[in-house]
N, C-alpha and C positions, 0 to 999 in steps of 0.2 A: 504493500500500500504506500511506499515509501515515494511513487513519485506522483500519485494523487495528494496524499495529505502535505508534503514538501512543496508542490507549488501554491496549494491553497494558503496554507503558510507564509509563504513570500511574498503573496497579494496581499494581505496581512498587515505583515512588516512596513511595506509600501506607503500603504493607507495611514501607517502610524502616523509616520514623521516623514522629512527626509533631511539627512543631517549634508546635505551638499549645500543648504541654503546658505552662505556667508554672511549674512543680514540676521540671520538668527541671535539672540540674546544667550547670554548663559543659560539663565532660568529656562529657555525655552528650549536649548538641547538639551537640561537635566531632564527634562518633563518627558523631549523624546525619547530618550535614554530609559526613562520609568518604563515607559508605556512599550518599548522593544521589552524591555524584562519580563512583563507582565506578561506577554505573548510568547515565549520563553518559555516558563513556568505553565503559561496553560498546556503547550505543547508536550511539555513532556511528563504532566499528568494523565494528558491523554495517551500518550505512549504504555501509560504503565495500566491504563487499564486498559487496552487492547492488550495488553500482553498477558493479563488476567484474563481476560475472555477467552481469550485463545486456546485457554485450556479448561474452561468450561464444560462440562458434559452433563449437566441435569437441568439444569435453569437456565434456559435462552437469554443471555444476555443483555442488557438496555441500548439504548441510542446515547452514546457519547459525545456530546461536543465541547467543540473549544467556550470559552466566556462567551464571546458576543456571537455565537450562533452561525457562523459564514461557512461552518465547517463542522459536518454532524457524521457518524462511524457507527455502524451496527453489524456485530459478526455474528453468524448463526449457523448453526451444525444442519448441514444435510446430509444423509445418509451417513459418508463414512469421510467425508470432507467439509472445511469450514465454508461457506461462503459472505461478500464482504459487501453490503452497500453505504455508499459513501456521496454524501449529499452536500454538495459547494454551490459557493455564491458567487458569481463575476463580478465583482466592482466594477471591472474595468469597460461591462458591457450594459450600465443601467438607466432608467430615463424616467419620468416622472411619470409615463403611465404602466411599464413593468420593471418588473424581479427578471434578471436572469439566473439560472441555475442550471448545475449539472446535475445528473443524479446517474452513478456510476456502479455497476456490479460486477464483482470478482468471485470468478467459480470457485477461484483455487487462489486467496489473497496470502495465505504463508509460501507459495512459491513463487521465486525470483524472477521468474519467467514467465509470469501469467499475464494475459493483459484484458483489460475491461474494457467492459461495455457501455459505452456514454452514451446518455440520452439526454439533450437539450429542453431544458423544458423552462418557459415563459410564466411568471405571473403576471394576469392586466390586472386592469383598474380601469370600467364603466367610464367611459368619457362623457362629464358631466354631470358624473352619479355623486348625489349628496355625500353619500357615505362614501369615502375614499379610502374606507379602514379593509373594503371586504376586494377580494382577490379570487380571480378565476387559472385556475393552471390548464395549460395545454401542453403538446410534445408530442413525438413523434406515434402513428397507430404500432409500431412495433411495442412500445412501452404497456400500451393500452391494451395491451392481447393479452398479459399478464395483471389478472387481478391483485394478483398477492404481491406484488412490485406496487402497483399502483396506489395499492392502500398502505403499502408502509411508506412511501413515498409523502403522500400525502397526510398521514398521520407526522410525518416527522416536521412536516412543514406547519400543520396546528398547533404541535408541540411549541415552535420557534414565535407562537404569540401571531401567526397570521391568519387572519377569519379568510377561510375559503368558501365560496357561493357559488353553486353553479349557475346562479341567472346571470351572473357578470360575463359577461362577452367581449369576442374583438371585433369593433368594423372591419369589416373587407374592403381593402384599397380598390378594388373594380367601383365602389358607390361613387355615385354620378356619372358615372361612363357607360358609353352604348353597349349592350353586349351582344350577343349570338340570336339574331332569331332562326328558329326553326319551323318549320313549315309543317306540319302534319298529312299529308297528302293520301286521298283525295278531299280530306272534311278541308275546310275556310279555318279551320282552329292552325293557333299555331301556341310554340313558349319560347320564351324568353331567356336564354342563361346566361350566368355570370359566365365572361373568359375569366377569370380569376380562380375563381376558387371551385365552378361548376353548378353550383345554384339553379334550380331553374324554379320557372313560374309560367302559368298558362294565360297568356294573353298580356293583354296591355301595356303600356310604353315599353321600346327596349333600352330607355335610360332605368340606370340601375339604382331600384330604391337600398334604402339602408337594410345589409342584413350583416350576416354573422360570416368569419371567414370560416366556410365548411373545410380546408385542406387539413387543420391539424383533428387530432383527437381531443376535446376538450372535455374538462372534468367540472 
């Protein structure tokens, strides 16, 4: 797990501080200097209880994360091997109406040589929606094919303090734009699709009212 949780880590470190500034005050690289420590110390409490788990065999282990949550570890015994889901936050990829996130699974995370499986996955936020607290996740339909992924997935992300809603939606970038009409031949009926995301509707304008982007899986 050593090069999932290591770069999560370093995005981290990142976000702390960054001690190249030369306009920095003393006080204000002591304060960076704390807050690298801190991130330090959560790291390698978390090291020591993945290493507790690891050898685990009666009680399925909890979801461990770092302090402020960017970075969450859950290992669980399958038949006669561990396997390792591991839930990170991209800083470096987020915007006022979503979360980005990874959510990564290791068949086999105690060998050197294993390599996981990443799935990309979005939380929005209702554009214009009072409440700005509630969050809809989506990601790829391969993720979605697995239940028992999906729900610890998004239990882990409850856990992390964010209301998940499934009425919360994404607009689809086709809205206001012409899309596909189709003809029904021999009947006078025809529908309407999105080129976007595939949508369709039977009849009326082919400008595209507001709907949902059907491409991903949404939760």
């Amino acid at each position: 797990m050593d090069p999932l949780l290591g770069s999560a880590v370093r995005r981290q470190l990142t976000a702390s501080c960054d001690l190249s500034d030369a306009t920095e005050t003393e006080t204000q690289v002591a304060e960076s200097v704390a807050a690298m420590s801190r991130v330090a110390v959560d790291y390698s409490e978390l090291r020591q209880f993945l290493l507790r788990d690891s050898s685990q065999t009666e009680v399925e282990p909890l979801w461990r994360a770092l302090r402020n949550g960017t970075v969450a570890v859950r290992l669980r015994r399958r038949l006669r091997h561990h396997e390792a889901l591991v839930l990170t936050q991209d800083s470096r990829a987020s915007a006022a109406q979503a979360q980005q996130w990874t959510f990564s699974v290791l068949d086999r995370p105690l060998d050197p040589d294993s390599r996981a499986t990443d799935f990309a996955v979005t939380l929005h936020r209702r554009r214009g929606d009072a409440d700005e607290s509630l969050y809809r996740a989506d990601g790829p339909r391969e993720l979605k094919e697995s239940e028992d992924l999906v729900q610890q997935m998004l239990y882990r992300l409850s856990s992390l303090g964010l209301s998940l809603d499934p009425n919360v939606g994404r607009e689809c970038p086709g809205v206001g734009q012409r899309g596909r009409t189709i003809f029904l031949e021999p009947s006078d009926e025809w529908h309407v699709q999105c080129h976007v995301c595939g949508v369709k509707w039977a009849g009326g304008s082919d400008i595209l009212s507001e709907h949902e982007d059907r491409r991903y899986g949404f939760w």
